[in-house]
mmCIF file of the N, C-alpha and C atoms, coordinates in Angstrom:
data_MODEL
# 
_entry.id   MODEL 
# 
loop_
_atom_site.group_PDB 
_atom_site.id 
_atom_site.type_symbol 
_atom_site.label_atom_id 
_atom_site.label_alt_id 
_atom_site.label_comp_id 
_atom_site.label_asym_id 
_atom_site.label_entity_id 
_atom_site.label_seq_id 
_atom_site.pdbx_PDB_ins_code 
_atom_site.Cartn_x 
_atom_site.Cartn_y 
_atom_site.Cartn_z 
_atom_site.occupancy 
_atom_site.B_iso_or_equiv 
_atom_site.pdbx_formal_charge 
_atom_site.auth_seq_id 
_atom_site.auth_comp_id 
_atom_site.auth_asym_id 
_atom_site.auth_atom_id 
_atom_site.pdbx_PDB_model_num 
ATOM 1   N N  . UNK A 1 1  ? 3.754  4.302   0.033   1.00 0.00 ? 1  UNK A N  1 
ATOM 2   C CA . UNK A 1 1  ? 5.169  4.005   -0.141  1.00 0.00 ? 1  UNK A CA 1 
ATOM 3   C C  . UNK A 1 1  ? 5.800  3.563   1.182   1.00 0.00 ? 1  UNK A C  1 
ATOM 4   N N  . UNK A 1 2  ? 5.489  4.237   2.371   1.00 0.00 ? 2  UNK A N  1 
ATOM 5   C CA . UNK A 1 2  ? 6.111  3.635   3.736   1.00 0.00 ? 2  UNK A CA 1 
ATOM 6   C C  . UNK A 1 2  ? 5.440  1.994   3.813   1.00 0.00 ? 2  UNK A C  1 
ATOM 7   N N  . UNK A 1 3  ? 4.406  1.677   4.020   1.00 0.00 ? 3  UNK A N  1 
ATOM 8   C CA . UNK A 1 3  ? 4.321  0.514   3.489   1.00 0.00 ? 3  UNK A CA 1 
ATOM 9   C C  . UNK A 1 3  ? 5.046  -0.838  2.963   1.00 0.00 ? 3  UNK A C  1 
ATOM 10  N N  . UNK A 1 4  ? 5.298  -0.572  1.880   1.00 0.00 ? 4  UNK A N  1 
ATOM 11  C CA . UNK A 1 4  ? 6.123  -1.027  0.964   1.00 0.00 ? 4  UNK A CA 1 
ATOM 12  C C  . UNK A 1 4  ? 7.808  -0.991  1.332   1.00 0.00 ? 4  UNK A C  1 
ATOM 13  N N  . UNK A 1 5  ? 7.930  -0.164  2.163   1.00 0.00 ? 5  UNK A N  1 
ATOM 14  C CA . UNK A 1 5  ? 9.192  0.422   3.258   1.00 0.00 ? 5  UNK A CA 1 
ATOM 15  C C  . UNK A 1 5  ? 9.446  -0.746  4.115   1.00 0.00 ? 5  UNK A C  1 
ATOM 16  N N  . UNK A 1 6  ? 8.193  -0.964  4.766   1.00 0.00 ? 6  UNK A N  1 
ATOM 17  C CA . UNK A 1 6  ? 7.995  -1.531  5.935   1.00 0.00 ? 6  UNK A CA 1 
ATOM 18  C C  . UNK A 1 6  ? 8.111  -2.907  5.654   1.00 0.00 ? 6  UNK A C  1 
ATOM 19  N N  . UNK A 1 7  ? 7.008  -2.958  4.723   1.00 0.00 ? 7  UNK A N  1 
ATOM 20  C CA . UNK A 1 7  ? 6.760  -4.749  4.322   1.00 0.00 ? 7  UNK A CA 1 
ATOM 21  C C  . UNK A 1 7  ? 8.668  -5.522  3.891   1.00 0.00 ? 7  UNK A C  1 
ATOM 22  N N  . UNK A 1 8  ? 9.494  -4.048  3.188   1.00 0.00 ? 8  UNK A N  1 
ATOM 23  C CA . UNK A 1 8  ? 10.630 -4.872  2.562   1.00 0.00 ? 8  UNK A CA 1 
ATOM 24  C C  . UNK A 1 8  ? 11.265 -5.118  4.249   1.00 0.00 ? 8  UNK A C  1 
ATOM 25  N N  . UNK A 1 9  ? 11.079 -4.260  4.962   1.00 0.00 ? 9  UNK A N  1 
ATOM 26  C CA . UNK A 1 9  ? 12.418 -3.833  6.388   1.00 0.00 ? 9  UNK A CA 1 
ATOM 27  C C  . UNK A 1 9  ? 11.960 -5.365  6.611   1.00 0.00 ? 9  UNK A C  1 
ATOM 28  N N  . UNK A 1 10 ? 10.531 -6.030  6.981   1.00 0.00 ? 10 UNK A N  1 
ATOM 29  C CA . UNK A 1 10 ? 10.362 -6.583  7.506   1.00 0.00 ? 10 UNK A CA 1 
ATOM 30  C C  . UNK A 1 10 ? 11.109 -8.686  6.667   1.00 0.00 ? 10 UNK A C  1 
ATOM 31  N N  . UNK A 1 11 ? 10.777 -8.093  5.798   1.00 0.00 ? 11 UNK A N  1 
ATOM 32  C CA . UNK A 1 11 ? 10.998 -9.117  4.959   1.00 0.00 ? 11 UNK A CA 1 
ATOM 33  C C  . UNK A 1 11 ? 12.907 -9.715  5.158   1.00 0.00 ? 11 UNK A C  1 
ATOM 34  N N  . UNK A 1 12 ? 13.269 -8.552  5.015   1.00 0.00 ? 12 UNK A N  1 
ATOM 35  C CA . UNK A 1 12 ? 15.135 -8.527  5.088   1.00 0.00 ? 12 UNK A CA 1 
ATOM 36  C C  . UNK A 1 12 ? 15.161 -9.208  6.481   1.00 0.00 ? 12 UNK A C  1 
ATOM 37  N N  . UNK A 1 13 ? 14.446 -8.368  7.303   1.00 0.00 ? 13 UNK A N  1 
ATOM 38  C CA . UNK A 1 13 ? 14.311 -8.737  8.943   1.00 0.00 ? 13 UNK A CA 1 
ATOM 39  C C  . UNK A 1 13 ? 14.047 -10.911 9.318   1.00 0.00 ? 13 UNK A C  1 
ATOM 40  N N  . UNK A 1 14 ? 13.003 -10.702 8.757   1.00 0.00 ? 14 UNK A N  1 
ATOM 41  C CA . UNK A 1 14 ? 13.325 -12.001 8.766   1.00 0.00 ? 14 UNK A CA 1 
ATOM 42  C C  . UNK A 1 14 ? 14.266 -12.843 8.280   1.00 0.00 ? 14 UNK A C  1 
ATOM 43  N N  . UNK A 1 15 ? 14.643 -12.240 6.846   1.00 0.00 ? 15 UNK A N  1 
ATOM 44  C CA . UNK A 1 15 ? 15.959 -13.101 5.793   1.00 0.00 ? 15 UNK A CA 1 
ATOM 45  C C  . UNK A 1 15 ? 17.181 -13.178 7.259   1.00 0.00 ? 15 UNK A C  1 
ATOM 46  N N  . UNK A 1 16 ? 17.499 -11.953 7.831   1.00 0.00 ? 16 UNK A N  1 
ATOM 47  C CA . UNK A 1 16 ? 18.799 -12.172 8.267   1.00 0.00 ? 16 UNK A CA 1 
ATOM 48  C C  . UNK A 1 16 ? 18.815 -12.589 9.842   1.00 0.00 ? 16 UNK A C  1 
ATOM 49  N N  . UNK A 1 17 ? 17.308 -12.984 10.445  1.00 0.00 ? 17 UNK A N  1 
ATOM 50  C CA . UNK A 1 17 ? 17.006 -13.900 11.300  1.00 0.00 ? 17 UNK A CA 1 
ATOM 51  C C  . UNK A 1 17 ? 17.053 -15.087 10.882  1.00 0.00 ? 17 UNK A C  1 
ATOM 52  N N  . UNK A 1 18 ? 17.181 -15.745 9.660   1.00 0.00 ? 18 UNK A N  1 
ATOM 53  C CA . UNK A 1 18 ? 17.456 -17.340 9.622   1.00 0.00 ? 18 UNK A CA 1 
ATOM 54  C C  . UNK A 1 18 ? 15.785 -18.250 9.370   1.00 0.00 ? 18 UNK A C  1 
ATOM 55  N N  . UNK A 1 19 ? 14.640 -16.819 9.709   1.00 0.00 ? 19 UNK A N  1 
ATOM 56  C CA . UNK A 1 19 ? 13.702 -17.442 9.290   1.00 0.00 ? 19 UNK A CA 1 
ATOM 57  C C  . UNK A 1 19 ? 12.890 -17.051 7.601   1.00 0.00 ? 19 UNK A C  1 
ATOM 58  N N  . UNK A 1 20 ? 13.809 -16.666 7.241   1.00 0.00 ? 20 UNK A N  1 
ATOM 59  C CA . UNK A 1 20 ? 13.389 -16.962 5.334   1.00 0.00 ? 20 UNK A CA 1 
ATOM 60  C C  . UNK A 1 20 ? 14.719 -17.282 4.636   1.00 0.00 ? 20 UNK A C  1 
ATOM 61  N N  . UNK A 1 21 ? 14.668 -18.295 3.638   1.00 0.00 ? 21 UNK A N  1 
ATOM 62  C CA . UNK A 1 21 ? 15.383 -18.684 2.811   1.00 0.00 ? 21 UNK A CA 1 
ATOM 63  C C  . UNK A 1 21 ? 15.941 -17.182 1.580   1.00 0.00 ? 21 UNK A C  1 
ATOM 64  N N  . UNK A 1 22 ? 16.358 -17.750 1.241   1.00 0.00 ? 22 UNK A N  1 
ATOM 65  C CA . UNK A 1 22 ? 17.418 -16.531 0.402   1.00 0.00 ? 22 UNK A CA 1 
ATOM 66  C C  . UNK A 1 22 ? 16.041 -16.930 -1.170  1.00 0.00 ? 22 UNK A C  1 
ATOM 67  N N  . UNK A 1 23 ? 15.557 -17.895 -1.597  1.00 0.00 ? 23 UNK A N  1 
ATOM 68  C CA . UNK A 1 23 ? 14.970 -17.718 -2.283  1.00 0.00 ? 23 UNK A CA 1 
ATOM 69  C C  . UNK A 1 23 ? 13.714 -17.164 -2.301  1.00 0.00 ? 23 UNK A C  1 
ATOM 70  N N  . UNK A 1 24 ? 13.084 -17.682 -0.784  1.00 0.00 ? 24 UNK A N  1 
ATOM 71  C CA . UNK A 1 24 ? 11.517 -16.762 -0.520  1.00 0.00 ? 24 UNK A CA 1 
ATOM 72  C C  . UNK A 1 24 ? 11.789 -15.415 -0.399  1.00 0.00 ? 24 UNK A C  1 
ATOM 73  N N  . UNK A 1 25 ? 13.171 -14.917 0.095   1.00 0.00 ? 25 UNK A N  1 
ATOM 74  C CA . UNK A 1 25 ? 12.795 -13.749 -0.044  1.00 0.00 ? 25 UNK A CA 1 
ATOM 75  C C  . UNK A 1 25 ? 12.718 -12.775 -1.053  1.00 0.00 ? 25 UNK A C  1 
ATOM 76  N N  . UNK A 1 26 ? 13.508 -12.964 -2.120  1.00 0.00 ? 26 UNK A N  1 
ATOM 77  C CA . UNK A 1 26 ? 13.367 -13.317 -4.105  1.00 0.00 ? 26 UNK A CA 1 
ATOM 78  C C  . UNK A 1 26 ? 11.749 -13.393 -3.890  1.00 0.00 ? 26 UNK A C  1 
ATOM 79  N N  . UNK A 1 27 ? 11.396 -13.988 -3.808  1.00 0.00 ? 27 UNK A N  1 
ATOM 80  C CA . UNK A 1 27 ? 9.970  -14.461 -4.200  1.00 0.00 ? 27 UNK A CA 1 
ATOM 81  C C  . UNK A 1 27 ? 9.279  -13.283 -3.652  1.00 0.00 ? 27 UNK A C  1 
ATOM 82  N N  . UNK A 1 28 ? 9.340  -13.352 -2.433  1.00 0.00 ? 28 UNK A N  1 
ATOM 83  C CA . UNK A 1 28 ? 8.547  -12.307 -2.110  1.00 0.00 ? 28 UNK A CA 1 
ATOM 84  C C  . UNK A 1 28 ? 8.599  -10.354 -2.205  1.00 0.00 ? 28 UNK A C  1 
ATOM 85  N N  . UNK A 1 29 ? 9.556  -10.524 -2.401  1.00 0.00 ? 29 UNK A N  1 
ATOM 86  C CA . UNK A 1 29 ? 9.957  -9.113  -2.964  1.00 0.00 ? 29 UNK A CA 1 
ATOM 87  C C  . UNK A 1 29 ? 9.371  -8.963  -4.287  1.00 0.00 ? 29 UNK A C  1 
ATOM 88  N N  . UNK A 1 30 ? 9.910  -9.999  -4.892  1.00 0.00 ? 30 UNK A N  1 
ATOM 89  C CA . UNK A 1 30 ? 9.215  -10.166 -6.215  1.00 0.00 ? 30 UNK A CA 1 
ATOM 90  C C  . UNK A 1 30 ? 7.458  -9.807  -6.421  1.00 0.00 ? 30 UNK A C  1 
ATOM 91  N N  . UNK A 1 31 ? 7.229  -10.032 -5.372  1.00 0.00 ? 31 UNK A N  1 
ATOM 92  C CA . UNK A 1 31 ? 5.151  -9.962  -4.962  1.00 0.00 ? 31 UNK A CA 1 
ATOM 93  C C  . UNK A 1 31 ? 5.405  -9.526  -4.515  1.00 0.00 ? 31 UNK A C  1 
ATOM 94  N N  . UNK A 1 32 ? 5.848  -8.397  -3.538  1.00 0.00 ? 32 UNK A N  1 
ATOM 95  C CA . UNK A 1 32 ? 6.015  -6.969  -3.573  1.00 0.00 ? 32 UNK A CA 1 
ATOM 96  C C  . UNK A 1 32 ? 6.176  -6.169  -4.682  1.00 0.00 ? 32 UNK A C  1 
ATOM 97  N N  . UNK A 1 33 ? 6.985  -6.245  -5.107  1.00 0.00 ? 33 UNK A N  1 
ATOM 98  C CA . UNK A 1 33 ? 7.439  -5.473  -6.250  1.00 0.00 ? 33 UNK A CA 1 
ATOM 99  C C  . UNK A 1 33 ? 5.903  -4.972  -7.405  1.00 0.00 ? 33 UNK A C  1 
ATOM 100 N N  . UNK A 1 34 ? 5.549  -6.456  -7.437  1.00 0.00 ? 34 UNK A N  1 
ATOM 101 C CA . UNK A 1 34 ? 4.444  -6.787  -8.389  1.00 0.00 ? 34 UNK A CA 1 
ATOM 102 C C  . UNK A 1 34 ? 2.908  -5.883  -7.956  1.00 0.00 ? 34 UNK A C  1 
ATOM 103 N N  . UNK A 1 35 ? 3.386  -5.843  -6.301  1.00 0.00 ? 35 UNK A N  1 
ATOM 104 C CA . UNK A 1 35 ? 1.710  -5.440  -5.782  1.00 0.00 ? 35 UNK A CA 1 
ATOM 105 C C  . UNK A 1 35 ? 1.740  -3.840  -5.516  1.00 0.00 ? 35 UNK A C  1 
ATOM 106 N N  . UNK A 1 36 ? 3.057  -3.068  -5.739  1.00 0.00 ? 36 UNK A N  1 
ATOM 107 C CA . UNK A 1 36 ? 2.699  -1.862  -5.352  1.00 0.00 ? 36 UNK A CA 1 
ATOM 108 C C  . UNK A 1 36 ? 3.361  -1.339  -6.793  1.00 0.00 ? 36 UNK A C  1 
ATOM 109 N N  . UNK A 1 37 ? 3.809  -1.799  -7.504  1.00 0.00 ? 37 UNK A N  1 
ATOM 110 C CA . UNK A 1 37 ? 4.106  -1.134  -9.528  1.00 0.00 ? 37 UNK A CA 1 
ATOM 111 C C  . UNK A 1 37 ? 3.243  -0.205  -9.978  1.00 0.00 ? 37 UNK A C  1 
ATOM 112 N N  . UNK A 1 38 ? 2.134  -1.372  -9.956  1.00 0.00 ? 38 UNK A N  1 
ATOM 113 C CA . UNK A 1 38 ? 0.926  -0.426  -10.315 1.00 0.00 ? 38 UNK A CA 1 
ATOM 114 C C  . UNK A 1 38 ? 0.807  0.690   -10.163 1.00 0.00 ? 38 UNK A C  1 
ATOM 115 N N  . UNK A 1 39 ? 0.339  0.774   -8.677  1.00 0.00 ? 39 UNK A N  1 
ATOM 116 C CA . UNK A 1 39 ? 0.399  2.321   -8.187  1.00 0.00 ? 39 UNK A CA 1 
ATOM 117 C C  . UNK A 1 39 ? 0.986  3.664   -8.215  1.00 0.00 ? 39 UNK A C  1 
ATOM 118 N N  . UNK A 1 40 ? 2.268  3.345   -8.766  1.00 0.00 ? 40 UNK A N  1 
ATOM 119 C CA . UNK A 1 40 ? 3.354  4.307   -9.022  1.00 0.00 ? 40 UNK A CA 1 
ATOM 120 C C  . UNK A 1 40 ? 3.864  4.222   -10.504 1.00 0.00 ? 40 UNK A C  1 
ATOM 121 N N  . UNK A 1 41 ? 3.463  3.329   -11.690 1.00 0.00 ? 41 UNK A N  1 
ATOM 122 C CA . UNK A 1 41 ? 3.936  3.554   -12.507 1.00 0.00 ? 41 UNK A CA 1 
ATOM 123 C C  . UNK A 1 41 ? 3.031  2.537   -13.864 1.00 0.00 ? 41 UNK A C  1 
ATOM 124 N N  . UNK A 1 42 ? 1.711  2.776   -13.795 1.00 0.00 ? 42 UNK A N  1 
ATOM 125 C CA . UNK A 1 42 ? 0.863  1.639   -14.262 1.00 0.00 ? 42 UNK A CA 1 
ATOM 126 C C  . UNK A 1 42 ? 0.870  1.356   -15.565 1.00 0.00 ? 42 UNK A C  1 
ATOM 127 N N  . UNK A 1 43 ? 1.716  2.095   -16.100 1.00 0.00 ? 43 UNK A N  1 
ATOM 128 C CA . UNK A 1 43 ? 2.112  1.685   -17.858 1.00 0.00 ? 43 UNK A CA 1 
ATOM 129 C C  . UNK A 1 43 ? 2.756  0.290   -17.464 1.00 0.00 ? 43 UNK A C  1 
ATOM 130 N N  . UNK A 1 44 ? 3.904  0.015   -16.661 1.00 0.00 ? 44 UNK A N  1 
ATOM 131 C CA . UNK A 1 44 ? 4.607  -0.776  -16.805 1.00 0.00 ? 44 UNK A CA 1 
ATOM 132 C C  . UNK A 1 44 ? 4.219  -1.873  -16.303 1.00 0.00 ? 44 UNK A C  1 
ATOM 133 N N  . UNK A 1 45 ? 2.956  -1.804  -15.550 1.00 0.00 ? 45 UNK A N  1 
ATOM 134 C CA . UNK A 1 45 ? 2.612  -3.359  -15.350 1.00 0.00 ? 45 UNK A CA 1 
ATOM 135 C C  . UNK A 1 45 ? 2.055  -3.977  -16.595 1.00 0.00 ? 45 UNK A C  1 
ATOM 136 N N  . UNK A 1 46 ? 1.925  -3.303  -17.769 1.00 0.00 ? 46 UNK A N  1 
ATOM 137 C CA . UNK A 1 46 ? 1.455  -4.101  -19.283 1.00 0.00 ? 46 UNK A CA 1 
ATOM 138 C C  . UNK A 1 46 ? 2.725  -4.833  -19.457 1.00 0.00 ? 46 UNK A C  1 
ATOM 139 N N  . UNK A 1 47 ? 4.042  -4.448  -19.175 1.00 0.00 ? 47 UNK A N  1 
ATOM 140 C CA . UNK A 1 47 ? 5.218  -4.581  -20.111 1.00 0.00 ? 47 UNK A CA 1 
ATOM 141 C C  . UNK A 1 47 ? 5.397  -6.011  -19.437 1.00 0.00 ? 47 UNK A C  1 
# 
């Protein structure tokens, strides 16, 4: 879970440095979201 902590801090970190677009970072949260679900709640990656 810190991880997943980290990967978002870092992600925002860049958004509000000017080096990610407002949609990659959508995107990539999004593949976040997608890559650690599983792990914590694996019914719902069927849904």
């Amino acid at each position: 879970m810190k991880s997943l902590i980290r990967n978002a801090n870092q992600l925002l970190n860049a958004y509000q440095a000017g080096q990610e677009t407002f949609s990659d970072l959508v995107l990539k949260a999004a593949n976040l979201r997608a890559a650690y679900l599983p792990l914590h709640h694996p019914w719902k990656a069927l849904i």
